[in-house]
C-alpha positions in Angstrom: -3.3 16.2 17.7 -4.9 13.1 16.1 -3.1 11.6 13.1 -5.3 11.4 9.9 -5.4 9.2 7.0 -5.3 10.8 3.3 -6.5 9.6 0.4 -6.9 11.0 -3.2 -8.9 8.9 -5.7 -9.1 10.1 -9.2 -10.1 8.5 -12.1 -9.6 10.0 -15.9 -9.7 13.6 -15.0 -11.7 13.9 -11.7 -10.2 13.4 -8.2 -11.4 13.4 -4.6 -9.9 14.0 -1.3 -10.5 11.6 1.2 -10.1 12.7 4.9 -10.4 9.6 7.6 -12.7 8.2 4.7 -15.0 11.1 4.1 -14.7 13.5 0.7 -13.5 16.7 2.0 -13.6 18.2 -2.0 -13.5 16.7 -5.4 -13.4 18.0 -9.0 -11.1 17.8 -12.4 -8.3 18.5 -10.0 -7.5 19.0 -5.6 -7.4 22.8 -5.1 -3.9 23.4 -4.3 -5.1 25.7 -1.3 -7.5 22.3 -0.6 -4.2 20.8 0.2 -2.3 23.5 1.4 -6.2 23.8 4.1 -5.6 20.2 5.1 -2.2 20.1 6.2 -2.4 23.5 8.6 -5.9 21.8 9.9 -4.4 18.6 10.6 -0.2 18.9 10.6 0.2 15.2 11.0 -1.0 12.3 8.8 -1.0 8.8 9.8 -0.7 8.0 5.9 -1.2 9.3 2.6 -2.7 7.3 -0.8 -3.7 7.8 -4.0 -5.9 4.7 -5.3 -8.1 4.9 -8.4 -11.9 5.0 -8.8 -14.0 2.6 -10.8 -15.7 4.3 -13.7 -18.8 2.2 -12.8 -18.3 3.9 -9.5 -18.3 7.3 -10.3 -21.5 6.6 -12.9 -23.5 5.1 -9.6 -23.1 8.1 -7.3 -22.5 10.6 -9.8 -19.5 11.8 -8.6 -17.4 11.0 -5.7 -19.0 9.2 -2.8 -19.6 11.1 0.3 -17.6 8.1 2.1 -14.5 6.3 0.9 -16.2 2.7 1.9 -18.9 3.1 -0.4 -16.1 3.4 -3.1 -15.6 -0.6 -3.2 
């Protein structure tokens, strides 16, 4: 099984979930059973982050960006 990066990027009080750089779910908070989804799909995780959006970000493509690059 492939190892996969993680990333959660929030900003004031909305958040995405980042799976090998594309959003796998976003809203005021990650769905616990989101989470609790991703680890039995993928059981091991290269690494795990949570870095912080840009409001000017959020304002350009509404919410999160379908792809974690086009965050920066």
């Amino acid at each position: 099984m492939e190892a996969v990066k993680v990333v959660i990027a929030t900003y004031d009080d909305w958040e995405g979930l980042y799976v090998n750089g594309e959003l796998r779910t976003e809203g005021h908070s990650i769905n616990l059973h989101d989470f609790v989804d991703l680890i039995n799909d993928h059981k091991v995780f290269e690494s795990m982050e949570v870095v912080e959006i840009s409001e000017g970000c959020l304002e350009e493509h509404g919410n999160c960006p379908m792809n974690l690059d086009d965050m920066y």
